[in-house]
C-alpha positions as CSV (number, residue, x, y, z in Angstrom):
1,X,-64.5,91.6,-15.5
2,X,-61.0,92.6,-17.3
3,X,-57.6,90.5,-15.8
4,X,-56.8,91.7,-12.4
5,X,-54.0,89.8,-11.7
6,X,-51.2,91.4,-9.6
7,X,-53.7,93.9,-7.8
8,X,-54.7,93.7,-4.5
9,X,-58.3,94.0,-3.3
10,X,-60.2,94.9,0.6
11,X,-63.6,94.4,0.7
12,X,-65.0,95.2,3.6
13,X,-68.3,93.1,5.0
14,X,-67.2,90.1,3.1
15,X,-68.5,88.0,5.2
16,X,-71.8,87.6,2.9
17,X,-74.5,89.1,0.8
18,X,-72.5,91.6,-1.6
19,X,-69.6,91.6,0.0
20,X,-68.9,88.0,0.1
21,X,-69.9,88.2,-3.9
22,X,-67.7,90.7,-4.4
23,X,-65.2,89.3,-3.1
24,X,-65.4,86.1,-5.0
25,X,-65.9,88.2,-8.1
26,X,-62.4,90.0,-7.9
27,X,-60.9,86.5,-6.8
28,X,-62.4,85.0,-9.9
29,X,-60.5,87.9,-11.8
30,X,-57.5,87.0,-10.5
31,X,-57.0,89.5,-7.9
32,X,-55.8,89.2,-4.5
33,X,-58.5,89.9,-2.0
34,X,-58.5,90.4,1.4
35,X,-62.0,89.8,2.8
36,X,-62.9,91.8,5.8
37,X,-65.7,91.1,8.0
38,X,-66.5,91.2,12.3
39,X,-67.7,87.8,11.7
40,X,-65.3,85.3,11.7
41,X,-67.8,82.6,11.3
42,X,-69.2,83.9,8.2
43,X,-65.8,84.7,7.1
44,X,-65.0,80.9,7.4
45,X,-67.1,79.9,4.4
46,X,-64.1,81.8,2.3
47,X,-61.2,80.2,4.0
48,X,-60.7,78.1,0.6
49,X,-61.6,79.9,-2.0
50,X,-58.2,80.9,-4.1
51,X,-56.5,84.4,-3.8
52,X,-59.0,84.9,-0.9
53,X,-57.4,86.0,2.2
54,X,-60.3,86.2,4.9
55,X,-59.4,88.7,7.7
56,X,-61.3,89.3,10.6
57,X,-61.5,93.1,11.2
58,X,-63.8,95.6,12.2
59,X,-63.8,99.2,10.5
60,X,-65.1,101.3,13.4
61,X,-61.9,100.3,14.9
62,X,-59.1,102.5,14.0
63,X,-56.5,101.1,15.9
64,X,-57.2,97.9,14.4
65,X,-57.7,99.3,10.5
66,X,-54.1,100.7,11.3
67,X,-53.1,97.4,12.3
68,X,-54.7,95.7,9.0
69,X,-52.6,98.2,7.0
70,X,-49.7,97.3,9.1
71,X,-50.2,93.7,8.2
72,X,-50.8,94.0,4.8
73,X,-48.9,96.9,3.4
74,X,-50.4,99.3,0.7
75,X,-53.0,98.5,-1.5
């Protein structure tokens, strides 16, 4: 994967399976991610890794993806 330093990443369901790869992926790239998932336990596993940014968050939720985007500004 090409530099993706100074980008900023969501990946939704993050948590594990392709998600949590994913995320790790772009991480490994140099981006910064913010890994989403409802599941804050599987979410903990990522609490380390570097540029990670593990957020719980759950994206039926609109009032609480408008929050996220509050948080976090644009991406």
């Amino acid at each position: 994967m090409a530099s993706l330093h100074g980008r900023t990443v969501v990946i939704t369901a993050a948590g594990q399976g392709i998600g949590r790869a994913s995320a790790l992926a772009f991480a490994a790239a140099g981006a910064t991610v913010y890994a989403t998932d409802v599941n804050e336990a599987a979410l903990a596993s990522l609490a380390g890794e570097k540029n990670v940014r593990p957020m719980k968050l759950d994206v039926l939720d609109g009032a609480a993806v408008a929050d996220f985007f509050a948080r976090v500004g644009r991406v």
